[in-house]
Every structure is written in C-alpha cells, then in structure tokens.
matplotlib code that plots the C-alpha trace (Angstrom):
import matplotlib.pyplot as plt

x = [144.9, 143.5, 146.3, 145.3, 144.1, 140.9, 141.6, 139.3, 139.9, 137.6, 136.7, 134.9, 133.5, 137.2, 138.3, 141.7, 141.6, 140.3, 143.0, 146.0, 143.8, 143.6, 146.8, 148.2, 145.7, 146.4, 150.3, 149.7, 148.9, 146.6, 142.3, 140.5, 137.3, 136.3, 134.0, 132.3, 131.4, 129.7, 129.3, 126.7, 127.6, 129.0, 132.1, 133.1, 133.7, 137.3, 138.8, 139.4, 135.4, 134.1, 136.7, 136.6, 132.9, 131.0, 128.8, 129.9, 128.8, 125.4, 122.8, 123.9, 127.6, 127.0, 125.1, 128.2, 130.5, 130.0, 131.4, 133.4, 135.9, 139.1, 142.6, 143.9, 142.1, 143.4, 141.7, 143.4, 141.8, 141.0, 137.3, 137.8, 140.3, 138.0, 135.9, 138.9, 139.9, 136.0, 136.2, 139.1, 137.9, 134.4, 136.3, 138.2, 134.9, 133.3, 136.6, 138.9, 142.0, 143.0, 142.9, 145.9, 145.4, 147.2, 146.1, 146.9, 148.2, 147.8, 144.8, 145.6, 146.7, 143.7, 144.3, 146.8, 148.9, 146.2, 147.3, 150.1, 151.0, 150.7, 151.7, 152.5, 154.1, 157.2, 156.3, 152.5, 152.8, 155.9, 155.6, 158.6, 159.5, 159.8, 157.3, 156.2, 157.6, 154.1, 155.4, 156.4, 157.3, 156.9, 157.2, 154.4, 150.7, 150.1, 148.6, 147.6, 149.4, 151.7, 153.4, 150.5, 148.3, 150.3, 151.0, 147.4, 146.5, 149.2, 148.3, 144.4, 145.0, 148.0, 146.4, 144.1, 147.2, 149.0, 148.6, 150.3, 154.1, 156.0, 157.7, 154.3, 154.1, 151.6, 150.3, 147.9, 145.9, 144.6, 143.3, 141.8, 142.5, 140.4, 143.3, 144.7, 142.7, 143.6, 142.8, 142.0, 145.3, 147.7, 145.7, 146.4, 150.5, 150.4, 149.0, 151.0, 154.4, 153.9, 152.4, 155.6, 157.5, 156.0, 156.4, 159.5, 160.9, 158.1, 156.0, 152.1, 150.5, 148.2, 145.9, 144.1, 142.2, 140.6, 137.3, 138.9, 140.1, 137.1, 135.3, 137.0, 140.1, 139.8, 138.6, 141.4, 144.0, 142.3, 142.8, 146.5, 148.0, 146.3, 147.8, 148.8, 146.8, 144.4, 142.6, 140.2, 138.4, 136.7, 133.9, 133.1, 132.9, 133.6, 136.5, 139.7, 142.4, 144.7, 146.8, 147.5, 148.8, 150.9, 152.5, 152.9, 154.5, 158.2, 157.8, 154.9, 153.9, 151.7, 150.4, 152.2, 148.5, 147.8, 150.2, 148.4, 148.9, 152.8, 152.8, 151.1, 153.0, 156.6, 154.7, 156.5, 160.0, 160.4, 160.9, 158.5, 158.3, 155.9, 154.3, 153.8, 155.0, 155.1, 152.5, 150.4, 150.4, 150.8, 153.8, 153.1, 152.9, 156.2, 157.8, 156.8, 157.5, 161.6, 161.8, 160.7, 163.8, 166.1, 165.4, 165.8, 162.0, 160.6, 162.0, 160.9, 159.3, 161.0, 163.9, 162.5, 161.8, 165.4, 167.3, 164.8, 164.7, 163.4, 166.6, 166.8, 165.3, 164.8, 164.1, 162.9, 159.3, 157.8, 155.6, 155.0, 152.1, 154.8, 156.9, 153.8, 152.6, 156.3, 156.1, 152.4, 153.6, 156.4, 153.6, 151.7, 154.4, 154.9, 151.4, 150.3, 153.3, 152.7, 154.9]
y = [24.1, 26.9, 28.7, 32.4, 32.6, 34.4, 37.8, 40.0, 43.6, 45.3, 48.2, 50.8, 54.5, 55.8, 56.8, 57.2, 53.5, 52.4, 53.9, 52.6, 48.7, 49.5, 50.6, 47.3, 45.2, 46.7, 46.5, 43.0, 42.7, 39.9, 39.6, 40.6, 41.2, 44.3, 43.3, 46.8, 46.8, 49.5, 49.6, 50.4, 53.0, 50.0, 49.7, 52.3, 50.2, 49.5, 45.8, 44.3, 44.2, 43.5, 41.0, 38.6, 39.1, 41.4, 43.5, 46.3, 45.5, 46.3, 43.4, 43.3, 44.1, 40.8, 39.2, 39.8, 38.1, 34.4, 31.5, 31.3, 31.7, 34.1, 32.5, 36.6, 39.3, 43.2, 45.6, 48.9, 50.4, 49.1, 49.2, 46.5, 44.0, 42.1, 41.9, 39.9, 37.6, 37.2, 35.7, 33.5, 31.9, 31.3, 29.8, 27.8, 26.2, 25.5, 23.2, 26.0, 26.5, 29.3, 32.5, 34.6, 38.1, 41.2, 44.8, 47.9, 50.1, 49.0, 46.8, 47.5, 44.7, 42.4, 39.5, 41.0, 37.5, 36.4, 38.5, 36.9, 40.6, 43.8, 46.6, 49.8, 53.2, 54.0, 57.0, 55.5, 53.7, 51.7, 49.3, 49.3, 45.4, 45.7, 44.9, 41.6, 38.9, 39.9, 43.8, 45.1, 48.8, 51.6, 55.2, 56.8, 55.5, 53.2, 54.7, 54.2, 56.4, 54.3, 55.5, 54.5, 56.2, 59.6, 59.0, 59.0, 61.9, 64.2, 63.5, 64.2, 67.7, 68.8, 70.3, 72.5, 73.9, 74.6, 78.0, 78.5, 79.3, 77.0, 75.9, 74.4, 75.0, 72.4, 73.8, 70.9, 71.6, 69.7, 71.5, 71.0, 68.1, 66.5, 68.3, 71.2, 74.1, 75.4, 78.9, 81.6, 83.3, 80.2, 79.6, 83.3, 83.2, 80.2, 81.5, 84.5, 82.6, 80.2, 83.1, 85.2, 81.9, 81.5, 85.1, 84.9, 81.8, 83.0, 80.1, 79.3, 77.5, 74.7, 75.0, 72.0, 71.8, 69.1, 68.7, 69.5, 72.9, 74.8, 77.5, 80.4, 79.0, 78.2, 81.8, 83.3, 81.2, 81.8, 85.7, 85.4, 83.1, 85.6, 84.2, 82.7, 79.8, 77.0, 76.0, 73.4, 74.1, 71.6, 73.2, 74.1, 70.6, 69.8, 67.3, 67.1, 67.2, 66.5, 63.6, 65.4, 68.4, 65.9, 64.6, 67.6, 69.5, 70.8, 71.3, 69.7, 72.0, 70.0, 71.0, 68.6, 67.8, 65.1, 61.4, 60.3, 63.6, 63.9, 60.5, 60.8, 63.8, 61.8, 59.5, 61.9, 62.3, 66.1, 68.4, 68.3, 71.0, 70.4, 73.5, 72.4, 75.9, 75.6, 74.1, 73.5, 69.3, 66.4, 65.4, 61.7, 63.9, 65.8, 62.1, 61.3, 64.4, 64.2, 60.7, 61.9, 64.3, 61.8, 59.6, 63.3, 62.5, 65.9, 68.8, 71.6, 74.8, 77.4, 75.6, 76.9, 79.9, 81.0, 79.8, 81.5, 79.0, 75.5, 73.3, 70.0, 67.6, 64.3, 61.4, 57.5, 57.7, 57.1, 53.7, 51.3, 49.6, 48.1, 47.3, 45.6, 43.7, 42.3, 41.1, 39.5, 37.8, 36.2, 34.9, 33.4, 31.9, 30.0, 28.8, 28.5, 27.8, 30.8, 32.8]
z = [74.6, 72.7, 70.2, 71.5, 75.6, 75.8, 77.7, 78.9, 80.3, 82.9, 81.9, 84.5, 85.0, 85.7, 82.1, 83.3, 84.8, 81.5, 79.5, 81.3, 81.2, 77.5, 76.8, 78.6, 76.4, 73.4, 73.8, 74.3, 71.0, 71.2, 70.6, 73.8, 74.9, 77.2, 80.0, 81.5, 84.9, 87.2, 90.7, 93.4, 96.7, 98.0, 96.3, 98.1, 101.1, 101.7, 100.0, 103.0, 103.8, 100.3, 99.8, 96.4, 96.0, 93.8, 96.7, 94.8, 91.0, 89.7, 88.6, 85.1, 85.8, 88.0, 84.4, 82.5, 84.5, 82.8, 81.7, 79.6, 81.9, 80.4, 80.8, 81.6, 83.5, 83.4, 84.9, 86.7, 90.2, 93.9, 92.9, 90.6, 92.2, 93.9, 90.7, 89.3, 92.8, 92.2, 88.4, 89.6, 92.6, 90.5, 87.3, 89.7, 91.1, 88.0, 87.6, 85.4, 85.5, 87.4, 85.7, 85.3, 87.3, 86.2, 88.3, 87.4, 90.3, 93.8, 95.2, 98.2, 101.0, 101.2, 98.5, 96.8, 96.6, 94.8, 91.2, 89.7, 88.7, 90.0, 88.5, 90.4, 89.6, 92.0, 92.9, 95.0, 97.5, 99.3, 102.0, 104.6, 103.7, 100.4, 97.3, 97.1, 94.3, 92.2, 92.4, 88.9, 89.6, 86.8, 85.6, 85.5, 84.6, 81.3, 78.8, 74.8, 73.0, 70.6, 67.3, 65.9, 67.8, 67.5, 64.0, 63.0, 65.4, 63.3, 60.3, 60.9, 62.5, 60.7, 57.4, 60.6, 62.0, 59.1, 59.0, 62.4, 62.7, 64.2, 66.6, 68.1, 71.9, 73.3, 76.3, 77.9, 81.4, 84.2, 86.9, 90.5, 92.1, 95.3, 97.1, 95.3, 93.7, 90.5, 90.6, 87.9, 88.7, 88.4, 85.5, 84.1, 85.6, 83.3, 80.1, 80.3, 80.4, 77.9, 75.4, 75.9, 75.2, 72.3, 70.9, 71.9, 69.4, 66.5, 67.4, 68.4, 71.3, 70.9, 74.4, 75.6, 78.9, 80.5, 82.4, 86.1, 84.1, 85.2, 82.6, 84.7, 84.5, 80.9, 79.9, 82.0, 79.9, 76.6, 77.5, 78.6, 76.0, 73.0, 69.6, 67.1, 69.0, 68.8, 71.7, 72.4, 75.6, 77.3, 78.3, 74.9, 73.6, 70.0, 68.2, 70.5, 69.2, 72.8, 71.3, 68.4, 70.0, 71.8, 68.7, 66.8, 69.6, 69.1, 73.0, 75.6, 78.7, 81.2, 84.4, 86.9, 88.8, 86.9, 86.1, 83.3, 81.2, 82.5, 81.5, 77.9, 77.2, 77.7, 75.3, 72.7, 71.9, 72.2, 74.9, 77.8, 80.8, 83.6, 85.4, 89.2, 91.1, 94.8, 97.1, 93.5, 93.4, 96.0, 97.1, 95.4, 92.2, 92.8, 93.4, 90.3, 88.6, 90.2, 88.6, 85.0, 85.4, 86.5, 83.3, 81.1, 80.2, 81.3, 82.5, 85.2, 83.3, 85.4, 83.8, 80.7, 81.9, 83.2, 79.8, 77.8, 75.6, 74.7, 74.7, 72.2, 75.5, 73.0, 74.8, 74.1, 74.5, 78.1, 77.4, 80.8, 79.1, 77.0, 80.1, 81.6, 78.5, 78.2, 81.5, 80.6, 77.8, 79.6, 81.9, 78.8, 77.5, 80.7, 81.0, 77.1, 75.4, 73.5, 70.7]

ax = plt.figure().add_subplot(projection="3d")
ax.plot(x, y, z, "-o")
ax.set_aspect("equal")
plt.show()
C-alpha cells in the first residue's frame, strides 16, 4: 500500500479547464503528476458516442496514457471524461485496482456513475430528479488563487504601483462570449464609470483585459478610464500582472461574462462589483452572479453606482477547489488509510 497514492491531473487546451483541475490538485496538497492530453476533430462528438475510449486523443496523447496506473484522476471538461472512464476501465484490466475518478463540472449523462465524484457549480446544469449521490455542488468555478498565490503576486508588483494613489480600483475585462458581443460602446460606458469612480474617492484603476477583450474594445477603455492608471492590455503582450491587481485591489470590478474571473476575483477579501448591464451575459451567468450576492461575496455595480461609493463589502474568500479537495481527501482516506 503505497504511503502517498499516485495522482495524476489531465491537463488539456482549455486553460480555464486546466486552472480549475490545478487549483483542485494543488489544494490537495499532495505530489501529482500532470498528464497533457490533446484531441483530434473527433472529440467533438458528443460523450454518449465516444464513450470510455480515447477516439478523440491524438497518437501521443494515446502514448502517455500508461502504466503505471494512478490511484486518483482529475481532470475538468466533457472532452476529457471519457479520457478518465478510459484510464479506469484499462487499469482495471491489467488487474488494478480501480482508480478513483474526480470531474470537474458536468460530463454529461453517459457514464457519469462511473466518477466517484463530480463536481458541479449550482448555477449549470440541474436535472429534474435531483443530483446524483456522486453530485458535489459549488459556487462558482475552482480556481488557483490561494493566499499564497495572492501574497506573492502583491508583493512582486507593489513597488510598480507605488506611485499611484490609492484606493486601487481593479477593473478586470472579459469580453465576447460565443453568445454575447461585447461592443466598443459597453466597453467605453464601462471605462467611463469606473474612471469617474475613481476620481471621485482620489484613487487609480488597475485595467486588465483578457484575450476575448478585443483591440477595439481595449483602446476604447484605455481612452475612457484616462488616469492615474495602469493597464495591461492583452493585445499588447508583456508581464501580467491580473492576480496581482486582484490582491492589491481595495475594490474588484469584473465584467459578469465570464465564471472563472467572478470567481477569482471573490478569491479576495474586499469589495467586488460585477458589471453585467441588461441583456449583456447568459442567463446561467446571471444565476451565478445572484448566488455570489446572496453569500455577500460580490455585489451589483449599479449598486455602486447609485451609493456613490465603495462600501466596506469584506467577505471570506470564495475557494471551491478547497471545498472539492476536502471532499477528495475524505475519499483517500477511505481507500488509503491516509492522514
């Protein structure tokens, strides 16, 4: 019985699928080994036709898929669940035990028995019977941003921003969505507000966008929000300093398009408004976004907007990788006898 199980954690194109399988791994707080995988046009065909076989994986995705067999498999996605039911059903055969499956957001119906723990945000998906007894339901989208993490973020960019008057006004940007544009003038409402904010407590806004910003929508932000600032464009390139604006914010504006920056940014423990004006996000989105104000986590910004003012808004810090890795290490125990 080895002292430490060996876990390995899929990792995939889908950055934002990686970060939340990361951020669960990491949490853990236990070795692991990242197994990268990429896929061929047919992973696009729906689960319940590719079932636990790995049609979708490239040759050498296929190569590093080997013996030894892990004792945990985390990976996040529907493109990679039936990578995992895969690695189980083939470490069964060779005469393994079988492997303990944990997925990240829903794998959708085909095989989902088959993970001993699935992790979904309440505001996806619900099914009219009820979750099943694998179900563990959470806020928002894991994600890697510890203490730690934050911590040494701060303390690398704070002697850059020093010469910037507080408070610090984090303004962080998604943009289009497969649904929803983001246009040059929500871009431009948005700058203006937040830079007449900010002038109006003394204080300077740290912009970050993000690669669904778009250059025009960047350049028309840019022009609004004016200074004191720093910005980091994405376009532009260059050393990003996003998690660091996150944790040296005295307040967080993020746009409401995307959950894993609402998410990050309740990572934090100070004030955080989210920017989703009518008709701009999907309703899944808005679900989430009412459950972040039910928990105090987050705040609307027209909120801000008619009080004038940034109020106090502390809050625990938002962290469901935790929640899941708990709930994984509960499962070790059972199996490995683990403390």
């Amino acid at each position: 019985m080895p002292t430490q199980p060996l876990i390995w954690v899929l990792t995939d194109d889908r950055a934002g699928n990686v970060a939340q399988a990361l951020g669960v791994a990491e949490a853990l707080q236990r070795p692991f080994v990242s197994v990268d995988i990429r896929y061929t046009p047919l992973a696009r065909l729906p689960n319940l036709l590719t079932g636990a076989r790995l049609v979708g994986l490239t040759p050498e995705s296929r190569l590093a898929l080997a013996p030894p067999w892990p004792d945990l498999v985390i990976a996040a996605g529907r493109r990679s669940a039936p990578v995992a039911r895969w690695i189980r059903r083939a470490a069964i055969d060779q005469g393994a035990k079988p492997v303990i499956l944990v997925q990240l957001m829903n794998p959708g119906l085909s095989g989902a028995r088959e993970f001993d723990l699935v992790a979904i945000p309440r505001h996806d998906c619900e099914h009219p019977g009820g979750d099943a007894v694998n179900v563990l339901r959470i806020t928002g989208a894991a994600h890697r941003l510890d203490a730690k993490r934050l911590q040494s973020a701060a303390d690398t960019w704070a002697p850059r921003l020093a010469g910037l008057p507080r408070p610090y006004i984090a303004l962080i940007v998604g943009g289009a969505t497969h649904r929803k544009p983001f246009p040059v003038a929500l871009a431009d409402d948005l700058g203006r507000r937040v830079h007449r904010l900010a002038a109006e407590v003394g204080g300077s806004v740290l912009l970050a966008t993000s690669r669904r910003t778009g250059s025009a929508a960047e350049q028309a932000l840019l022009a609004a929000v004016g200074g004191p600032r720093h910005a980091f464009l994405w376009s532009a390139g260059g050393d990003n300093p996003y998690v660091a604006f996150l944790a040296l914010a005295d307040a967080v504006v993020v746009t409401g398009d995307s959950v894993s920056m609402c998410s990050e940014a309740c990572a934090t423990t100070g004030p955080v408004y989210i920017y989703a004006p009518q008709g701009m996000v999907a309703p899944k989105h808005a679900r989430l976004h009412r459950e972040l104000y039910g928990q105090g986590m987050a705040r609307p910004f027209e909120q801000w907007i008619e009080g004038g003012r940034f109020e106090d808004g502390r809050h625990p810090p938002l962290n469901a990788a935790g929640e899941v890795a708990r709930a994984i290490d509960d499962v070790l125990r059972r199996r490995f006898f683990l403390t």
